[in-house]
ChimeraX commands (.cxc) that place a marker at each C-alpha (Angstrom):
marker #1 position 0.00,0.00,0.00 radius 0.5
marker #1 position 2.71,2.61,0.21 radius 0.5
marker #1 position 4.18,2.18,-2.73 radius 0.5
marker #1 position 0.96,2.78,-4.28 radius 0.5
marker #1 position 0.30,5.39,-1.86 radius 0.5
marker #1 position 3.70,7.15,-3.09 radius 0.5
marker #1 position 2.85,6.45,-6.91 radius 0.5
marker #1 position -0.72,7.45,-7.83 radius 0.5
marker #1 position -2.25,9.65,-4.71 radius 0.5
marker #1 position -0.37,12.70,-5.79 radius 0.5
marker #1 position -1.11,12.78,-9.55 radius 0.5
marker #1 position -4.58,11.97,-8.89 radius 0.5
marker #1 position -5.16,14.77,-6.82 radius 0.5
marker #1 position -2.84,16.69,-9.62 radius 0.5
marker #1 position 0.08,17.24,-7.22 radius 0.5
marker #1 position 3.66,18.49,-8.48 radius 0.5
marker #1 position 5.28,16.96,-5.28 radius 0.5
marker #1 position 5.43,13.28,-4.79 radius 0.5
marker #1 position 5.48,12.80,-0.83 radius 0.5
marker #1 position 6.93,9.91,1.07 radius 0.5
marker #1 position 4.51,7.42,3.20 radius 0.5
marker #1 position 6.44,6.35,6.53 radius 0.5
marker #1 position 5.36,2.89,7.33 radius 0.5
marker #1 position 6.71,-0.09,9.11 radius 0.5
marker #1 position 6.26,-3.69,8.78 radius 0.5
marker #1 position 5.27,-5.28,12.28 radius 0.5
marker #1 position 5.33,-9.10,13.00 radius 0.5
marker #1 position 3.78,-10.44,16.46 radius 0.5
marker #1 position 2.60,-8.07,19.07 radius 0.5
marker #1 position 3.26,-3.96,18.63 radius 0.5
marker #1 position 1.54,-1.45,19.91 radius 0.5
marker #1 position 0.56,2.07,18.29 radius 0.5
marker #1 position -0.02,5.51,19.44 radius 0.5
marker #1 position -1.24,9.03,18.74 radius 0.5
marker #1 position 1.39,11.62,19.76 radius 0.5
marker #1 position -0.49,14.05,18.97 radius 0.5
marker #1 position -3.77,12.88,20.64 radius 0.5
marker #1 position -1.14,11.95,23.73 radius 0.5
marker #1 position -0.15,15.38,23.61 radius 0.5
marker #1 position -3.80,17.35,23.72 radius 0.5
marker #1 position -4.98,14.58,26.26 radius 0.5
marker #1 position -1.94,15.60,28.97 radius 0.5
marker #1 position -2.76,19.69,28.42 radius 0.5
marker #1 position -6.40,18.79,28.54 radius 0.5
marker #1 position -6.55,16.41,31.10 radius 0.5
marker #1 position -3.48,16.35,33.35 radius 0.5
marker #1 position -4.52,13.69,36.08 radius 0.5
marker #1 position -5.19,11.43,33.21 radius 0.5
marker #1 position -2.22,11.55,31.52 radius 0.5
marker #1 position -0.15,10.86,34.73 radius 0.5
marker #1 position -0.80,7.41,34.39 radius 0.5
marker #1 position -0.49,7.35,30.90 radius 0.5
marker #1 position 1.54,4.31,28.61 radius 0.5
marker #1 position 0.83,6.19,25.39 radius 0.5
marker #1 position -0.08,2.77,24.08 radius 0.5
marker #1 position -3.83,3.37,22.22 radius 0.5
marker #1 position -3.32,0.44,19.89 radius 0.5
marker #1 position -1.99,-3.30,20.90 radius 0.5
marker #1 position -1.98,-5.64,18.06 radius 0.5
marker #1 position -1.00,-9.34,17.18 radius 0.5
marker #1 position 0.65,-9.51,13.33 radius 0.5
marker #1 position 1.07,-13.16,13.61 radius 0.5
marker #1 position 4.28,-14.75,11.91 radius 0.5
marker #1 position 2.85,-13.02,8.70 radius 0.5
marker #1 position 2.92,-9.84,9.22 radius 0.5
marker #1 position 1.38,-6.06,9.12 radius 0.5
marker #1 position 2.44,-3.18,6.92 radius 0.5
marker #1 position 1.55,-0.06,9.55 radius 0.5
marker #1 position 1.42,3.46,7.15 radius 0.5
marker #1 position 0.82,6.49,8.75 radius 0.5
marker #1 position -1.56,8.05,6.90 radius 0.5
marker #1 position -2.55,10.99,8.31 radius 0.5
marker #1 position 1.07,12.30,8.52 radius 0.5
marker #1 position 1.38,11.26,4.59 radius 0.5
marker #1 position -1.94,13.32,3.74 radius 0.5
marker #1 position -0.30,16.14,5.90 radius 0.5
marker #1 position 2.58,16.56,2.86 radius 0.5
marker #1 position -0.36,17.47,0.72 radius 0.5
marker #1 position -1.73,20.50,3.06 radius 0.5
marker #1 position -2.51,23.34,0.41 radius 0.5
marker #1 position -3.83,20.69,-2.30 radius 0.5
marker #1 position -6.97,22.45,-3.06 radius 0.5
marker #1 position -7.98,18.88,-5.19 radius 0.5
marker #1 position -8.34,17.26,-2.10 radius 0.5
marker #1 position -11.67,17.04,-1.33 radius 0.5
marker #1 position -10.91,16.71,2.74 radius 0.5
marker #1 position -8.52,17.23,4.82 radius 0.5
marker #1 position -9.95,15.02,8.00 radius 0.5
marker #1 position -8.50,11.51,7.61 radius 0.5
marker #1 position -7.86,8.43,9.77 radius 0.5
marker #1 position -4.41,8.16,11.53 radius 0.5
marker #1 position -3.29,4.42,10.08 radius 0.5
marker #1 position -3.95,2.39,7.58 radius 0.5
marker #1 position -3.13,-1.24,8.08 radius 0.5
marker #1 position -2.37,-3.66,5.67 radius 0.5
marker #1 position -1.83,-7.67,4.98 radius 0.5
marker #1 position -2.30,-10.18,2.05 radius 0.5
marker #1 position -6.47,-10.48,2.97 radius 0.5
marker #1 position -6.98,-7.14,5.51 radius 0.5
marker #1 position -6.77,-3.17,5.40 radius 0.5
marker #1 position -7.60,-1.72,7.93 radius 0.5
marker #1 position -8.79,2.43,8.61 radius 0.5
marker #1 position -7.83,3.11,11.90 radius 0.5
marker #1 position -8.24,6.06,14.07 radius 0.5
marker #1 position -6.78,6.57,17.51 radius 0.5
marker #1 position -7.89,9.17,20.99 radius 0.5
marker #1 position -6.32,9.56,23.32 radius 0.5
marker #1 position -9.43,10.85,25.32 radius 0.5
marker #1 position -11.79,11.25,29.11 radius 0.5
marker #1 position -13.99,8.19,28.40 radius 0.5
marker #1 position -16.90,11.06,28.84 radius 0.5
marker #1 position -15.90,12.37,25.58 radius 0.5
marker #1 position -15.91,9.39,23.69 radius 0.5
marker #1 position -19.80,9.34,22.69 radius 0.5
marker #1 position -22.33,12.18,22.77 radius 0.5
marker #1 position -22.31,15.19,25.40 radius 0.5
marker #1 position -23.16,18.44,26.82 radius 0.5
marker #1 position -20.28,21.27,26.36 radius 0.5
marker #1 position -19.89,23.37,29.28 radius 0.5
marker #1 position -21.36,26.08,27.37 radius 0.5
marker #1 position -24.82,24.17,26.66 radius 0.5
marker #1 position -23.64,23.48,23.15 radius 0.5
marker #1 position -23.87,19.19,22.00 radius 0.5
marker #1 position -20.66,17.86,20.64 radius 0.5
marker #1 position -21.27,14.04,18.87 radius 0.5
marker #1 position -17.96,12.95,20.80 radius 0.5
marker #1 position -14.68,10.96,19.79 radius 0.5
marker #1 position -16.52,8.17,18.25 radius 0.5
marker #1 position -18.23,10.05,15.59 radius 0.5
marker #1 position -14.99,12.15,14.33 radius 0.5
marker #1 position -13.37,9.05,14.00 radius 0.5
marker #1 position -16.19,7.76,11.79 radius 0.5
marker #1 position -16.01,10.90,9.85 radius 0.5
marker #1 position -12.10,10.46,9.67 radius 0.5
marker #1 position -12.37,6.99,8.51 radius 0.5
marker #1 position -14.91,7.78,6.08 radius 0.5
marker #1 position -12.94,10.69,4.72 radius 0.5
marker #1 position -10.09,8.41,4.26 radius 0.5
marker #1 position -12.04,5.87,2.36 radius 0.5
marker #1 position -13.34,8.02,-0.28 radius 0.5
marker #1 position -10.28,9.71,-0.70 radius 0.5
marker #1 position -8.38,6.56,-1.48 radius 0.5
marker #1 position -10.94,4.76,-3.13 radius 0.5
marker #1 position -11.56,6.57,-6.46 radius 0.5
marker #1 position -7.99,6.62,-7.35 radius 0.5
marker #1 position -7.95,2.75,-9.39 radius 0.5
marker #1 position -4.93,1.36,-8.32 radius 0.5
marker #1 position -5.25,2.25,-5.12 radius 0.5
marker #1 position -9.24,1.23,-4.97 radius 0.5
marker #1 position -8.84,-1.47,-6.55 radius 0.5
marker #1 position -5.85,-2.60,-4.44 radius 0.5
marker #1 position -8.53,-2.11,-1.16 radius 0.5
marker #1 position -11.54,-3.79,-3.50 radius 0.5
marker #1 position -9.31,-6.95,-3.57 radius 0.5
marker #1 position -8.56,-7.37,0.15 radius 0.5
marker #1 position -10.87,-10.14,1.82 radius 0.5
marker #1 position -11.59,-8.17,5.10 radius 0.5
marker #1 position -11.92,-4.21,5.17 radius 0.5
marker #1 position -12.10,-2.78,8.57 radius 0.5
marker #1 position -12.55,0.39,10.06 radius 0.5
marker #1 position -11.14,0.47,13.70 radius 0.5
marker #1 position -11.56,2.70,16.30 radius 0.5
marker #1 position -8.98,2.62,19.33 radius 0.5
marker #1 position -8.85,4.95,22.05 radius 0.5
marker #1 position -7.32,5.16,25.57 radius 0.5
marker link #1:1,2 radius 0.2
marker link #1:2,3 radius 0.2
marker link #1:3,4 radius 0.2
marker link #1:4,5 radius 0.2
marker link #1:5,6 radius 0.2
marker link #1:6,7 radius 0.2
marker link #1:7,8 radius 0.2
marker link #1:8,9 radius 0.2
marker link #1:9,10 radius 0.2
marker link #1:10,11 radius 0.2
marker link #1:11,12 radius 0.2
marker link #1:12,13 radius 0.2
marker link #1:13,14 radius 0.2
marker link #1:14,15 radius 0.2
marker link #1:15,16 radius 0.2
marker link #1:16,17 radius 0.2
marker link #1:17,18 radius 0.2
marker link #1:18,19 radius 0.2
marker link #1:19,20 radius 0.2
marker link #1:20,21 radius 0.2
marker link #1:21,22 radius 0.2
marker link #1:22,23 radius 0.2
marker link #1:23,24 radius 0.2
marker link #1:24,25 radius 0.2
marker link #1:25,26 radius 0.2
marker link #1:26,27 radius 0.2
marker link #1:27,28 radius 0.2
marker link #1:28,29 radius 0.2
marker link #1:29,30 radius 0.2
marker link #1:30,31 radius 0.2
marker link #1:31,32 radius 0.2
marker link #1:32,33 radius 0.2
marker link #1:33,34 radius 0.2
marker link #1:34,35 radius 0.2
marker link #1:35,36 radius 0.2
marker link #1:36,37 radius 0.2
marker link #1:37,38 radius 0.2
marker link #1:38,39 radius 0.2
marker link #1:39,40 radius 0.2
marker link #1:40,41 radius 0.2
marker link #1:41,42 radius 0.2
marker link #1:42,43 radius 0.2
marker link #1:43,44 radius 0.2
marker link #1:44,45 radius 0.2
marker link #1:45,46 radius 0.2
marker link #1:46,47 radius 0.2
marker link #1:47,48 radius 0.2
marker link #1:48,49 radius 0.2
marker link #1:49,50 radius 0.2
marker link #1:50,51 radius 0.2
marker link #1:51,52 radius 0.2
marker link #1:52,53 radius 0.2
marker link #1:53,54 radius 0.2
marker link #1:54,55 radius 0.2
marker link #1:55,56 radius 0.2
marker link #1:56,57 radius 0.2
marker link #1:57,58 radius 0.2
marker link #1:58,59 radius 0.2
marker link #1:59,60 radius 0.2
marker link #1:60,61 radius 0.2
marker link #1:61,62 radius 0.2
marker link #1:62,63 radius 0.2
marker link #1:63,64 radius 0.2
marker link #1:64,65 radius 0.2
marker link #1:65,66 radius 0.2
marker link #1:66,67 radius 0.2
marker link #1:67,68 radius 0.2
marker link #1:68,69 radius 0.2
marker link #1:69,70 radius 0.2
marker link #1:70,71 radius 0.2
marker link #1:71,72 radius 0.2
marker link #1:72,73 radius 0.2
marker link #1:73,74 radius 0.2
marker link #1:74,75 radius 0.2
marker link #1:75,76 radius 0.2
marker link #1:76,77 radius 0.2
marker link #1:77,78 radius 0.2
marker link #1:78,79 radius 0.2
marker link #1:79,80 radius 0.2
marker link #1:80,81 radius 0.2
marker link #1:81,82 radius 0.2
marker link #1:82,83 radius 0.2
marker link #1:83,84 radius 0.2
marker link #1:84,85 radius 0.2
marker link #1:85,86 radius 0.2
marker link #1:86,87 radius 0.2
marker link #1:87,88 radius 0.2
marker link #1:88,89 radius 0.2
marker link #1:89,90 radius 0.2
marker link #1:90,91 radius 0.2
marker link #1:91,92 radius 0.2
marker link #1:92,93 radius 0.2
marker link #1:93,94 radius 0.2
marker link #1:94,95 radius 0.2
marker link #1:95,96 radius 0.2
marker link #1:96,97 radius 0.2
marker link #1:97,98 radius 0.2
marker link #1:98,99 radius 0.2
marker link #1:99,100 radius 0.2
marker link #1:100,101 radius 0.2
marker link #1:101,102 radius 0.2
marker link #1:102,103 radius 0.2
marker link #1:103,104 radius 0.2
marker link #1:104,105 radius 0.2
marker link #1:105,106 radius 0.2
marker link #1:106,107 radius 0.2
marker link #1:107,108 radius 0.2
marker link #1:108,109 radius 0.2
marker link #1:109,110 radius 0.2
marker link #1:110,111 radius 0.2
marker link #1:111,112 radius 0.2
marker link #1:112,113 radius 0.2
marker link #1:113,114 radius 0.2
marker link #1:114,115 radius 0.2
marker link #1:115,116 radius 0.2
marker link #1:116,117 radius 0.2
marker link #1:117,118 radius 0.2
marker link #1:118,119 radius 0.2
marker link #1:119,120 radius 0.2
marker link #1:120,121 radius 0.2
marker link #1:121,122 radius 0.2
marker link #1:122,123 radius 0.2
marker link #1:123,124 radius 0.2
marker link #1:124,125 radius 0.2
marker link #1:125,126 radius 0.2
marker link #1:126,127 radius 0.2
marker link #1:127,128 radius 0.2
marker link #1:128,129 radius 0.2
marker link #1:129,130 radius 0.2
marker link #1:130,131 radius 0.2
marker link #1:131,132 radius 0.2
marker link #1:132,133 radius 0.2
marker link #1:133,134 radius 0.2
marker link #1:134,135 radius 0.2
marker link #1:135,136 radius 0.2
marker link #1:136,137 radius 0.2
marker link #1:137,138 radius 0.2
marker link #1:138,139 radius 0.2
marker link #1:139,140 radius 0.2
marker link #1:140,141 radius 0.2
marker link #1:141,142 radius 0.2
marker link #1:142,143 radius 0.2
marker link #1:143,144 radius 0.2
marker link #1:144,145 radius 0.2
marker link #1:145,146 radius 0.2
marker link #1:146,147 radius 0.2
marker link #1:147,148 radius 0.2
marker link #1:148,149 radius 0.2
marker link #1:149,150 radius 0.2
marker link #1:150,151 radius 0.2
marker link #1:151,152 radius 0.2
marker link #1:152,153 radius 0.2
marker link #1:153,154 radius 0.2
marker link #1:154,155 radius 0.2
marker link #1:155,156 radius 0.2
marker link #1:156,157 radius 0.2
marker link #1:157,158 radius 0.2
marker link #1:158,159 radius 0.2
marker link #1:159,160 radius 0.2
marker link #1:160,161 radius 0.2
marker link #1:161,162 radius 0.2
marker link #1:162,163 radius 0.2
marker link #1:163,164 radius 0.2
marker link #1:164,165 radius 0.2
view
């Protein structure tokens, strides 16, 4: 997935610049986080993040393997692409031979995780549905480009995952 991440997303969205993808290939157990969720959650909340492992993700690769790409920080080298149709994406996207996987991570007060009452009266949907949004964003900004659509067409289980701590 990142090399076709590195190949077609650009020109599709009619980029000049051809941007990297970090990614990793994990086998057994890892664990993924969100600095930058991490890093809101300990100004927001500081009793919280006393206690905190930074570990929002644990996952078991098996013998086979998982490619791990960070997405969001890939979509980030394409910040003033007007042809981008959305800027909210999913942190990871996870791949094997049968699975991708959309993932978005919080680091987050449980209380803000579904639907609740701002202190100013206001309703915010919570955690949950900005990661729906995020991985939703992410999926239809990947999918129309063909090799890259077709790459996620052809993979036997499609998830969308989200973690939070």
């Amino acid at each position: 997935m990142k090399t076709l991440l590195e190949t077609y997303f650009g020109s599709y969205y009619n980029s000049t610049k051809a941007a990297s993808a970090s990614s990793r290939v994990y086998t057994g157990m890892f664990s993924c986080r969100d600095s930058k969720a991490c890093a809101t959650c300990s100004i927001k909340t500081p009793s919280q993040a006393e206690n905190c492992s930074d570990g929002v993700l644990i996952c078991d690769a098996g013998v086979e393997g998982v490619e791990v790409i960070e997405f969001e920080k890939f979509i980030d080298n394409y910040n003033h692409l007007k042809s981008i149709p959305s800027k909210s994406r999913c942190d990871l996207l996870m791949t094997s031979k049968e699975k991708i996987v959309f993932c978005d991570m919080a680091c987050s007060n449980p209380k803000y995780i579904d639907k609740y009452t701002r202190s100013d009266g206001g309703v915010h949907m919570g955690k949950r549905y900005e990661a729906r949004k995020q991985i939703e964003n992410s999926i239809n900004l990947l999918m129309p480009i063909p090799e890259i659509g077709h790459a996620i067409k052809n993979k036997s289980n499609k998830i969308a995952l989200f973690a939070y701590r």
